[in-house]
C-alpha atoms as one frame of an Amber mdcrd trajectory, in Angstrom:
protein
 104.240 -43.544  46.204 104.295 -46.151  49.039 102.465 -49.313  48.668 100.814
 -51.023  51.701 100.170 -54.526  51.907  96.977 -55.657  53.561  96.375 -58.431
  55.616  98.974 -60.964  57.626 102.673 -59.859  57.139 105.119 -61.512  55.355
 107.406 -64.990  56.669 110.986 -64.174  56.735 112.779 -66.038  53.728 114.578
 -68.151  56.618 111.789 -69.931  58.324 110.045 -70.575  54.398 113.103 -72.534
  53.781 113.083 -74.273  56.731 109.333 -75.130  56.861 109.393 -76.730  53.283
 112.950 -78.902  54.073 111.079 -80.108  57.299 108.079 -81.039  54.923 109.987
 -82.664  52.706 111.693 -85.011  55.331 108.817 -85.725  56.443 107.334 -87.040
  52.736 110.020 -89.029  52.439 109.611 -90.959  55.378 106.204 -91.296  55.097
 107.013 -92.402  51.599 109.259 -95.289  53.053 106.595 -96.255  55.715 103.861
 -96.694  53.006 106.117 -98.691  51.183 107.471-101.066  53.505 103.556-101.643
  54.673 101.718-102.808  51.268 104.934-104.069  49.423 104.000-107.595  50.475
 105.480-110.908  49.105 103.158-114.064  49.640 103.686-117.262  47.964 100.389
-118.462  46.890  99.565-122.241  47.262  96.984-124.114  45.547  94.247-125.382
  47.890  92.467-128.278  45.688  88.700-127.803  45.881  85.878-130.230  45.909
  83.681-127.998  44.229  86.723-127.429  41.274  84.982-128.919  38.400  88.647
-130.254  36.710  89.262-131.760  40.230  86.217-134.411  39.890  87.010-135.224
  36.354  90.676-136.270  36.945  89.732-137.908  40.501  85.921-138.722  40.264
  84.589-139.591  43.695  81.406-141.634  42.667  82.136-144.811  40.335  82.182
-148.615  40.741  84.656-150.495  43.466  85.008-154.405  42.711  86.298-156.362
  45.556  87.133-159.970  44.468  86.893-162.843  46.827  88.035-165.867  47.022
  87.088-168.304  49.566  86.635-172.150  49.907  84.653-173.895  47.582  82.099
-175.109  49.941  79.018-175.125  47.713  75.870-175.700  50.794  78.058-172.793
  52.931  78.474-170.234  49.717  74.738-170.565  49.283  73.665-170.857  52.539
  75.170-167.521  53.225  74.239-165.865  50.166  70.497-166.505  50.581  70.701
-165.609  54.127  71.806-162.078  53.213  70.101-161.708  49.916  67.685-158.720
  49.548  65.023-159.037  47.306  64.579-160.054  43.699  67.081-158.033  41.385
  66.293-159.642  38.113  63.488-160.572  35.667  62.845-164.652  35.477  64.350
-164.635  32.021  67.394-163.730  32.407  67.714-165.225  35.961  66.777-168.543
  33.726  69.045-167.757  31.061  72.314-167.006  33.538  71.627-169.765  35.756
  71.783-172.296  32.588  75.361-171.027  32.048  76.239-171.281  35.652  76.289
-167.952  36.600  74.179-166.194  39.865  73.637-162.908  40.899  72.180-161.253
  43.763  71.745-158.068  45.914  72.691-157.711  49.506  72.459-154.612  51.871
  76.144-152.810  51.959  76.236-152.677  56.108  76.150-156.452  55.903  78.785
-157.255  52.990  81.124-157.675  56.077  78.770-160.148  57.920  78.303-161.824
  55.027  82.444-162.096  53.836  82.533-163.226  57.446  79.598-166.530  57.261
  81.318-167.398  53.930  84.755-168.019  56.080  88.020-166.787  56.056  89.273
-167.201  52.329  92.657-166.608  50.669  91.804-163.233  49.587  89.887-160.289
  50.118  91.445-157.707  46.797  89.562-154.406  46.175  89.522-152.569  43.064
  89.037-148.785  42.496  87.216-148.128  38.722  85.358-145.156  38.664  83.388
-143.845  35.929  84.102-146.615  33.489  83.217-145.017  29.502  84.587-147.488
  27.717  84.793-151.384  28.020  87.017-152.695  30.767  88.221-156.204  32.384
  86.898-156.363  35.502  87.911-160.276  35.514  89.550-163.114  33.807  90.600
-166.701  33.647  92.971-167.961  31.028  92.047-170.813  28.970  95.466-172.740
  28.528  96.453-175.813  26.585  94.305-177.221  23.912  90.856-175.096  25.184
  88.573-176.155  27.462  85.046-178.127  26.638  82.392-176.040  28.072  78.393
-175.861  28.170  77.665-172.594  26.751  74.340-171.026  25.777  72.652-174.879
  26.279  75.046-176.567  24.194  78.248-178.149  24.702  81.280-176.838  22.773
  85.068-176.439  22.644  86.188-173.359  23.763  90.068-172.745  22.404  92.904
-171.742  24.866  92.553-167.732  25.214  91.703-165.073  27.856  87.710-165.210
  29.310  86.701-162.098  30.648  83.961-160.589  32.076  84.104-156.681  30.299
  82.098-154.234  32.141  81.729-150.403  32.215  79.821-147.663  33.891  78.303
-144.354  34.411  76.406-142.743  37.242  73.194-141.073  36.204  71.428-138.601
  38.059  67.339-139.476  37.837  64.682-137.220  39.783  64.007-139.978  42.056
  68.415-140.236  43.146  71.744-140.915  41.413  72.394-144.380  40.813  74.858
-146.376  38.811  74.737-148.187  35.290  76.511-150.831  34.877  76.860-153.328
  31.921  78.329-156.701  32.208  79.274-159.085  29.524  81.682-162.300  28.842
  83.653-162.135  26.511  86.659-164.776  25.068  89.819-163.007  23.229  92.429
-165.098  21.460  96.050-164.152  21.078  96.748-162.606  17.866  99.317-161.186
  15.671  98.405-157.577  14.971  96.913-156.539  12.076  95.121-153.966  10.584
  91.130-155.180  11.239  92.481-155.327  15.124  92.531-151.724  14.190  89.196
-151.248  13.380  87.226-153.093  15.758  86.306-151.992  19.387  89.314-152.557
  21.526  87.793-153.272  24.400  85.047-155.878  23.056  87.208-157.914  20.250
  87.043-161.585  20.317  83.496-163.643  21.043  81.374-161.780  23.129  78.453
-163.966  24.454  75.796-161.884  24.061  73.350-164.020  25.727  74.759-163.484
  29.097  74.727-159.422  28.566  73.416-157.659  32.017  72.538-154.253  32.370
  72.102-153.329  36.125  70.776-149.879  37.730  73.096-149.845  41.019  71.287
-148.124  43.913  73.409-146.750  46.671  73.429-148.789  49.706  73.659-151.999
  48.609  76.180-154.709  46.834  75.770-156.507  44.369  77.566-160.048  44.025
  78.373-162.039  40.856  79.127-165.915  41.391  79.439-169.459  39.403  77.237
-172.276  40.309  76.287-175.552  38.903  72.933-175.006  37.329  71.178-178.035
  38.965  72.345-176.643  42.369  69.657-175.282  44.997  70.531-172.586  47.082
  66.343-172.362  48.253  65.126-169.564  48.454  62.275-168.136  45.975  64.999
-167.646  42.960  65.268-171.251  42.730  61.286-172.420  41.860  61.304-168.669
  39.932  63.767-169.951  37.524  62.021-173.247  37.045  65.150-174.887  38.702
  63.829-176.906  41.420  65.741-180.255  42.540  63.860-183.317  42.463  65.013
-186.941  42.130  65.196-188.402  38.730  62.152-190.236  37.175  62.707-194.120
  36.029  65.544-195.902  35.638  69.029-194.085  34.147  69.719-195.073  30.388
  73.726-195.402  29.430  76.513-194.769  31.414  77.839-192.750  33.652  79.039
-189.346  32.413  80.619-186.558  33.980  79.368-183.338  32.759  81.193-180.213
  31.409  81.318-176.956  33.269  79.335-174.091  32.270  80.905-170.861  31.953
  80.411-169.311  34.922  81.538-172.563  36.461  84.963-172.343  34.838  85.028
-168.654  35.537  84.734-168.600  38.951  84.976-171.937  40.152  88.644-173.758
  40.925  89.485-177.729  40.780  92.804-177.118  42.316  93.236-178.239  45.750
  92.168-177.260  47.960  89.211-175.898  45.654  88.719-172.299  45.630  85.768
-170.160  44.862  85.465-166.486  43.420  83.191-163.635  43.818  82.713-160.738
  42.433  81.164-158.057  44.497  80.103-154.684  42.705  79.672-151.493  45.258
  78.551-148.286  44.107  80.191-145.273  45.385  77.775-142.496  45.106  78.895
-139.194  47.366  77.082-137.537  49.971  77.015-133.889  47.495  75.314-136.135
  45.089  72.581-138.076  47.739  71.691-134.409  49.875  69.261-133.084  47.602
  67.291-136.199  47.354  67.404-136.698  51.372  64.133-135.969  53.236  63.354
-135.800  57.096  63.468-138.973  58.520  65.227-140.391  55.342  67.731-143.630
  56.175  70.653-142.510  57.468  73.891-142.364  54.973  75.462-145.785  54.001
  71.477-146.870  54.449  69.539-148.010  50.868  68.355-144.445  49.878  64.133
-145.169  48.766  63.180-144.709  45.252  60.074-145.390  43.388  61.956-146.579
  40.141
């Protein structure tokens, strides 16, 4: 019996193998195309971030920067100038009292002026700036060495012998973000550290506030951004004017009846011997305290019509 295949007719065994060795060529070379298009090799580079949250911990872009002058010791000129650019009242009467009575002054001045101001005060033997940061734990910000046999200094309102060591002024600081803006606490304190063989209470006690630590002359400042603040020495019975002098109760006037005794040169007060120099030609020191606070951190506060940046930023604290 004959069997009859239906529908289309049968390819020759020929063109079969020649159709499937023509497809298979052509897999193969599409095979190589694919594979020379998304076998890529790209060395990858780290692009640092300022949004990368270990970034701003290693290098922290809001902190404290201390510049440290040193100009002439010309006592009307340094005041002068100061009170000329001072902004404001920064501290309560007590403790104005209290620092002024161991030589000591500090005031505010707008940060677009700390130029003008360097400028008035003249052209000094140094101009040295100072990069701290966020400062968690206790650090010299400033020193002077007390050499020899000590010095005799008036300190807390009484005279006393202060033995050759290392006085410091120890500081450290945070910012802290408030719902009114970010500013900057910073704590100030002098402190006096002896040389001393180690041993095991060194040890134990705070390394960063060992030694006397006058306690009296402890300030705790809330640094707003847009302005400088400027730590000085100055003979207590100085006037500078101004309102700070009659609010402290410090006001010059002559001396009532005749002097009793003779003669006698009084000692320095701390901040005297801190930042003031005998040596000729005599030399004065300031610190000057700028808080860095970054645009990211000021934007969300910032209103229309707000100061522009590197302006005081307003607050109601």
């Amino acid at each position: 019996m004959k069997h009859v295949s239906a529908g289309r007719p049968l390819l020759p065994a020929a063109i079969v193998r020649g159709t499937l060795t023509a497809l298979m060529v052509l897999a193969t070379v599409a095979g190589g195309c694919v594979s020379r298009q998304t076998v890529s090799r790209r060395t990858l580079t780290r692009t640092p971030s300022t949004d990368n949250t270990l970034d701003r911990m290693l290098n922290p872009d809001h902190g404290l920067l201390v510049r440290t002058w040193v100009v002439s010791n010309d006592t009307e000129r340094i005041g002068t100038a100061l009170m000329h650019y001072r902004d404001g009242v920064l501290l309560e009467p007590d403790l104005t009292r209290r620092l002024r009575r161991d030589g000591l002054r500090l005031l505010r001045v707008r940060a677009d002026r700390i130029e003008d101001l360097l400028g008035e005060l003249g052209m000094g033997p140094s101009d040295v700036t100072a990069w701290h940061g966020q400062v968690l734990e206790w650090r010299e910000l400033y020193h002077r060495s007390v050499v020899g046999h000590g010095a005799t200094l008036a300190v807390s309102g009484r005279v006393r012998s202060i033995p050759s060591g290392r006085l410091r002024i120890m500081g450290r600081c945070w910012t802290i973000l408030m719902e009114d803006g970010p500013y900057l606490s910073l704590q100030l304190v002098p402190q006096l550290i002896r040389p001393q063989p180690p041993s095991l209470y060194q040890l134990l006690e705070d390394p960063g506030l060992r030694g006397e630590v006058f306690q009296g002359l402890a300030i705790e400042l809330e640094l707003k951004p847009g302005y400088a603040y400027v730590l000085t020495g100055e003979a207590p019975a100085t006037s500078w004017g101004g309102p700070s002098d009659s609010e402290s109760g410090h006001v010059a006037s002559p001396a009532h009846g005749p002097a009793t005794g003779p003669d006698a040169e009084t000692p320095d007060t701390l901040g005297e011997f801190l930042f003031s120099s005998r040596a000729e030609p005599p030399l004065r020191t300031l610190l000057v305290f700028v808080p860095q606070i970054p645009d990211r951190l000021l934007q969300p506060y910032r209103i229309e019509g707000a100061a522009s940046e590197g302006q005081p930023v307003a607050a109601t604290r």
